[in-house]
C-alpha positions in Angstrom: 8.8 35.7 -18.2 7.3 35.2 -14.9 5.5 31.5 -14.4 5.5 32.1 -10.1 2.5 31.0 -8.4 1.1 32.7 -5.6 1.2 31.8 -1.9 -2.3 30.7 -2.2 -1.9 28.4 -5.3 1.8 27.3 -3.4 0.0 26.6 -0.3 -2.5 24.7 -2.2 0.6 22.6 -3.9 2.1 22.2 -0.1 -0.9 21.0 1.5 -2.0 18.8 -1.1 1.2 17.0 -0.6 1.8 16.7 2.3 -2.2 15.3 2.9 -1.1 12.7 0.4 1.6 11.5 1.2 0.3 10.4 4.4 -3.5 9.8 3.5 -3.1 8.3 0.4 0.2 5.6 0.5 0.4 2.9 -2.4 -1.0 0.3 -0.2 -4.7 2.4 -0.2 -3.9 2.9 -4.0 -3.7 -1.1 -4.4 -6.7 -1.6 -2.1 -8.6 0.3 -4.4 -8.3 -1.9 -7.2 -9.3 -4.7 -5.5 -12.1 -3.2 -3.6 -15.7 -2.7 -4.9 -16.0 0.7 -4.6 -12.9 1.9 -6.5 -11.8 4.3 -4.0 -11.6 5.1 -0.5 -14.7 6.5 0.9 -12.8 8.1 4.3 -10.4 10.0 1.7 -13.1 11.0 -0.3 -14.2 12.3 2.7 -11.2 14.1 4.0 -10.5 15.7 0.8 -13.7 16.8 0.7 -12.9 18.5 4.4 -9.9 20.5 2.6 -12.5 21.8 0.3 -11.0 20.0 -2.7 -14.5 19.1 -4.1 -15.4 23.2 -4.3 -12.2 24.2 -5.2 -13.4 25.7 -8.8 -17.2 25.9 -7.4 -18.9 29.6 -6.4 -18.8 30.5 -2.6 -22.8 30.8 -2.7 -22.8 26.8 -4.0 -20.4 26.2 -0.8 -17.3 26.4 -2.8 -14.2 27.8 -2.3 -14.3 30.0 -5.8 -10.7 29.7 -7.0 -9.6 29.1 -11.0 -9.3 26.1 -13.3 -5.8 26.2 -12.6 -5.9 26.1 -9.3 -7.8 22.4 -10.1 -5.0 22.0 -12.2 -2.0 22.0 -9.6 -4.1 20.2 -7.3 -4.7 17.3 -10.1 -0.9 17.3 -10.3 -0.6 16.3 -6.7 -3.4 14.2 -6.9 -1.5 12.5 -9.7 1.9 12.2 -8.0 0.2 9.9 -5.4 -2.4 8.1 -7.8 -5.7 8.9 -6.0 -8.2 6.7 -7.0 -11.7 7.7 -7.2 -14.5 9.7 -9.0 -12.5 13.1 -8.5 -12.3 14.2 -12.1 -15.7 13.2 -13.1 -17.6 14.3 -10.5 -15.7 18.0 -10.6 -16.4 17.9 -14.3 -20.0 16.9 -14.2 -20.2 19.4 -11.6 -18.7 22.3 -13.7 -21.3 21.7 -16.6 -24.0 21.8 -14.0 -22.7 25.3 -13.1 -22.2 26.4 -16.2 -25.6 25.2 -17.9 -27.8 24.1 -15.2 -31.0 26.2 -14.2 -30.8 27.7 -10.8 -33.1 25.1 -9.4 -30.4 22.5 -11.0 -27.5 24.3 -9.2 -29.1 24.6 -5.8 -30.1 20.8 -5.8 -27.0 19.2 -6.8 -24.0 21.5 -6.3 -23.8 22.0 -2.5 -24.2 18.3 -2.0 -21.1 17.3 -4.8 -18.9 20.6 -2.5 -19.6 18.6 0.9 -18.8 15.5 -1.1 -22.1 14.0 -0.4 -22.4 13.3 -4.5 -21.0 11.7 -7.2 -21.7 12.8 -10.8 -20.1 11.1 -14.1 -20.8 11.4 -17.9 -22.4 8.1 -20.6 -21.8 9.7 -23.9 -19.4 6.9 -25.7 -22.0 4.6 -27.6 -20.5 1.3 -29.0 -19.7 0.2 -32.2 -20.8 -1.5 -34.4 -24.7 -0.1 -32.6 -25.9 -3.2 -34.3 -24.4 -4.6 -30.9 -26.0 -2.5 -28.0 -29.7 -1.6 -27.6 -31.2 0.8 -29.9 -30.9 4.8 -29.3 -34.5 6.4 -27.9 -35.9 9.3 -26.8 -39.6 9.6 -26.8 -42.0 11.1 -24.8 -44.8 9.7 -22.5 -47.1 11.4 -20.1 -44.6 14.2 -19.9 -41.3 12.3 -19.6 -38.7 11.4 -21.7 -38.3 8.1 -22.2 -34.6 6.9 -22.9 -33.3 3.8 -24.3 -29.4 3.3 -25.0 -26.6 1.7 -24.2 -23.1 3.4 -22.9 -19.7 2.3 -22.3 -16.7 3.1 -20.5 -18.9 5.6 -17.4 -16.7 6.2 -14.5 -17.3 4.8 -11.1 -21.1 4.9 -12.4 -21.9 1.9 -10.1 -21.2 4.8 -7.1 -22.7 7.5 -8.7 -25.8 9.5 -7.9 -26.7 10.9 -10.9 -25.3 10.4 -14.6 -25.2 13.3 -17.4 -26.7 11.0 -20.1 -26.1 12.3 -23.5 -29.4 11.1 -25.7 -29.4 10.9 -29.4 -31.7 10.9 -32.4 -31.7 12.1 -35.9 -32.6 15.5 -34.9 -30.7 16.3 -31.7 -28.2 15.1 -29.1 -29.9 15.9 -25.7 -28.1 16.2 -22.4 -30.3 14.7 -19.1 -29.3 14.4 -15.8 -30.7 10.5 -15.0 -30.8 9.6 -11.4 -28.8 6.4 -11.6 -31.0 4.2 -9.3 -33.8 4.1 -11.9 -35.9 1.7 -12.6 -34.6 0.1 -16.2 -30.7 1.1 -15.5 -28.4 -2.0 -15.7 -24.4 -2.0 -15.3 -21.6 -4.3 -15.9 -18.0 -3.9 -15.5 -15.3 -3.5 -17.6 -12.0 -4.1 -17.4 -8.8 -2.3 -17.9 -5.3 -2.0 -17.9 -5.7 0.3 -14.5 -8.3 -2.0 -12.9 -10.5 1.3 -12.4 -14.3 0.9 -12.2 -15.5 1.5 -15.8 -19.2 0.0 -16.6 -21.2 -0.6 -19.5 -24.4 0.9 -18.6 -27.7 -0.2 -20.7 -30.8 1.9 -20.3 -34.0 0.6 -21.0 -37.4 2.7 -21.1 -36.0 5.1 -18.0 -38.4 7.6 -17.4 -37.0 11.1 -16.6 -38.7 15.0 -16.0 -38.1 17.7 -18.5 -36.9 19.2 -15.8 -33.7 17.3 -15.6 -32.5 18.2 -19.5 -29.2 20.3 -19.2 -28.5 23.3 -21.3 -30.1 23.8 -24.4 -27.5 22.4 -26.3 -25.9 18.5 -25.8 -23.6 19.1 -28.2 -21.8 22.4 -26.9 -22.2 21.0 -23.3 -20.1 17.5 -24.6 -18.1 19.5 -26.5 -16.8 21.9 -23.4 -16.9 18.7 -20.8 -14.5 16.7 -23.2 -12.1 19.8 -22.7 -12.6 20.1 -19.2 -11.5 16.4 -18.7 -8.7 16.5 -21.5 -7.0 19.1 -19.4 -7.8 17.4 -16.0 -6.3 14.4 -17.2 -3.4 15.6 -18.8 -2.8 17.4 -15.1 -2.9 14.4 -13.5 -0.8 12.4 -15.9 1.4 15.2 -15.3 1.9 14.6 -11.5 2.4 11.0 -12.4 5.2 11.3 -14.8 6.9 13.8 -12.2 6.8 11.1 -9.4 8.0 8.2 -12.2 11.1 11.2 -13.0 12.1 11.7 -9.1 11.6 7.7 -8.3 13.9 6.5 -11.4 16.5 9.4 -10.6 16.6 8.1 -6.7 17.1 4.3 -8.0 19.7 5.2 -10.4 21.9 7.0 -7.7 21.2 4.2 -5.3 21.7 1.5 -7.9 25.4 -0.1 -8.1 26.5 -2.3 -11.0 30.5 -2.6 -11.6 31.0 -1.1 -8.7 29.3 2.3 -9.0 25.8 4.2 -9.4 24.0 3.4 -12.4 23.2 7.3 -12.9 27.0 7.6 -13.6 26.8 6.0 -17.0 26.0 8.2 -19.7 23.1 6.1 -21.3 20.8 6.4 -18.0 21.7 10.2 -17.9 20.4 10.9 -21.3 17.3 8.5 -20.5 16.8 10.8 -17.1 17.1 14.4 -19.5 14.7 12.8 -21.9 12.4 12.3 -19.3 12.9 15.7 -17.5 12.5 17.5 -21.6 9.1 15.3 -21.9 7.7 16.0 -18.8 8.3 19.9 -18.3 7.0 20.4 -22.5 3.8 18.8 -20.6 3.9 21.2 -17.7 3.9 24.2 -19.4 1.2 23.3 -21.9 -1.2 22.1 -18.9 -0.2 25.7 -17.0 -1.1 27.6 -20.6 -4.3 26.2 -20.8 -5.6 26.1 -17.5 -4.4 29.9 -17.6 -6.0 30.8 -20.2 -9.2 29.3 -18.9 -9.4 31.0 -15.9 -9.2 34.0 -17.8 -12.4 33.3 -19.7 -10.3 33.1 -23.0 -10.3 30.2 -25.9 -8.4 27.5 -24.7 -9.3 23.9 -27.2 -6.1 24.4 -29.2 -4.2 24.5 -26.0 -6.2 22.2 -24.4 -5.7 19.8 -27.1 -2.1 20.4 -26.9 -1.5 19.5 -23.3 -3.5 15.7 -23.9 -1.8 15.0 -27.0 1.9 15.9 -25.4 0.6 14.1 -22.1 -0.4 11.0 -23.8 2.6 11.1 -25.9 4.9 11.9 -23.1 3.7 9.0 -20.7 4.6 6.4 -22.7 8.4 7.5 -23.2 8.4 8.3 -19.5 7.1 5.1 -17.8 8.9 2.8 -20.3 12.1 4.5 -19.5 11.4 4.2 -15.6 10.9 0.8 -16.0 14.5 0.2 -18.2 16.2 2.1 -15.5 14.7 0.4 -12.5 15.3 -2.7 -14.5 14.1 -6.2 -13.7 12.7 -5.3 -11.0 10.5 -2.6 -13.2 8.3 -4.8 -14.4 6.8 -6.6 -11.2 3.6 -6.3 -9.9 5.3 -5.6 -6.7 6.7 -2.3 -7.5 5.0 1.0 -7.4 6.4 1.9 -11.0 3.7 -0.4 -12.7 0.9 1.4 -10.9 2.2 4.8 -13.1 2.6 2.5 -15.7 -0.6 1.1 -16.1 -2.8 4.3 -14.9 -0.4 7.0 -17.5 -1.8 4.0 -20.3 -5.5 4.1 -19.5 -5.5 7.7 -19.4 -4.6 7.7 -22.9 -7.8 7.7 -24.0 -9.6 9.5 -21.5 -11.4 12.2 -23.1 -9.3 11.2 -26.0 -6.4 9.8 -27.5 -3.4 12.2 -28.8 -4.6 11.4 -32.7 -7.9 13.1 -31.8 -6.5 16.2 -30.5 -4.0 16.3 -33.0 -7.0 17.0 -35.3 -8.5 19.5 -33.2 -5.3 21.3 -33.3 -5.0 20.9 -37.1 -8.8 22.4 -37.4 -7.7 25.5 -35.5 -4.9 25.6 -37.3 -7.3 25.9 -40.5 -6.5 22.6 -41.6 
């Protein structure tokens, strides 16, 4: 069977690497997590140079007009080196916008988020108990919806220009593109295991033109965005666990107890194969569906696959970096708790491996 890129997609790989290796060191990666924005607006920038934010966009939106997996070997370097930032949301956003937007939609917003002169994230998780938040409304009033709600866990929504706001009633779920400095939008942080920017947002009477409802459908849009970020998470995860692989295999040759390597000793070469069995049953189920969906074909089962093995797979990986780095594994010092810690959160992004377990068990007609 023949799993070879091309030159395009390996010169993609190449660049990428290289870029961030010297663009995007740990110490930008720790900055980040202290900073206030999350991220590092000059990278941002320069990746957006490289053409990274178009990547999967149309060449008349600006973009460069290549395939989802093209994204996906770019999220893989992005994850070897931990970029922080509103990559993955704002792509995403961006590809419902493409995908369900009206034309005026499209020409508004898309060319902007290609220069990297945008940000776009998603509020669709609502809390629970709802007894807790502010009550879920959507009225109308002098020709604009009027939106009430509250929304947790939003990406890097205190940097984002516009959020795709899912409203719900009895009747309908309702996708709307809110301009995030409205009058009646309020944020506050959360925190997390990866000290990313994630806010609870709580909107109150926000006013916003009919124009600016997405797609017909809230439901099928949700529905196709949560795959789109299951896969670009389970891509990035996947360039994580490659770097945690090659930095525990480098340690154990360099490490000497009773006067040899570590990596001599059976135990830490099984722990190594484990990790090199878990990480390439990731690989090829992120390659198979990001194929498949840049072939136009039906890609959830797979899809669901490649988060549930990611999610799984990061666990066993980053523990058994940090038992074969040993003590010095579990300090804040070292770059392995960064994986560590960033592998965890993204867990749950666009959900955990129990949830696509079921979607594989419903298209498995179970």
């Amino acid at each position: 069977m023949e799993f070879g890129f091309s030159d395009l997609q390996e010169m993609l790989r190449k660049t990428a690497r290289d870029f961030l290796q010297k663009e995007c060191p740990k110490s930008l990666v720790r900055e980040s997590e202290q900073n206030d924005e999350g991220y590092s607006l000059d990278l941002w920038r320069k990746m957006a140079e490289l053409g990274w934010m178009g990547l999967i966009f149309p060449e008349e939106y600006g973009g460069v007009g290549r395939s989802f997996l093209d994204l996906v070997l770019l999220l893989e370097e992005m994850g070897r080196a931990l970029v922080p930032g509103p990559f993955i949301p704002t792509v995403c956003s961006g590809l419902a916008i493409l995908r369900y937007g009206s034309e005026e939609q499209k020409r508004q917003l898309l060319p902007k988020l290609v220069e990297g002169g945008l940000i776009l994230t998603s509020a669709f998780t609502r809390p629970i108990p709802p007894a807790v938040a502010m009550k879920d409304e959507i009225g109308r009033e002098d020709g604009m919806y009027v939106l009430s709600g509250t929304r947790l866990f939003v990406p890097y929504a205190h940097v984002a220009d516009w959020l795709l706001y899912l409203a719900e009633n009895k009747r309908r779920r309702t996708l709307l593109l809110v301009d995030r400095k409205s009058r009646g939008i309020s944020l506050t942080p959360l925190e997390t295991i990866a000290l990313d920017k994630q806010w609870e947002i709580v909107v109150d009477k926000v006013s916003v033109p009919p124009a600016n409802i997405l797609g017909r459908s809230g439901e099928e849009i949700v529905t196709k965005l949560e795959e789109w970020g299951a896969l670009a998470w389970a891509a990035f995860v996947l360039g994580g666990l490659e770097q945690v692989l090659e930095m525990s295999v480098e340690h154990a040759k360099q490490r000497i107890q009773f006067e040899r390597p570590i990596g001599s000793f059976q135990i830490i070469q099984h722990q190594c194969a484990d990790m090199v069995m878990d990480i390439d049953g990731v690989k090829f189920l992120c390659y198979e569906a990001a194929w498949k969906l840049s072939k136009g074909l039906p890609a959830n089962k797979e899809i669901s696959m490649a988060k549930a093995r990611a999610s799984d797979a990061s666990r066993r990986v980053c523990l058994l970096g940090i038992k074969i780095h040993g003590g010095v594994g579990i300090t804040v010092e070292h770059d392995i708790q960064l994986y560590f810690r960033r592998a965890k959160a993204a867990e749950l992004a666009f959900g955990d491996a129990d949830l696509h377990r079921e979607v594989i068990a419903k298209e498995m007609g179970l």
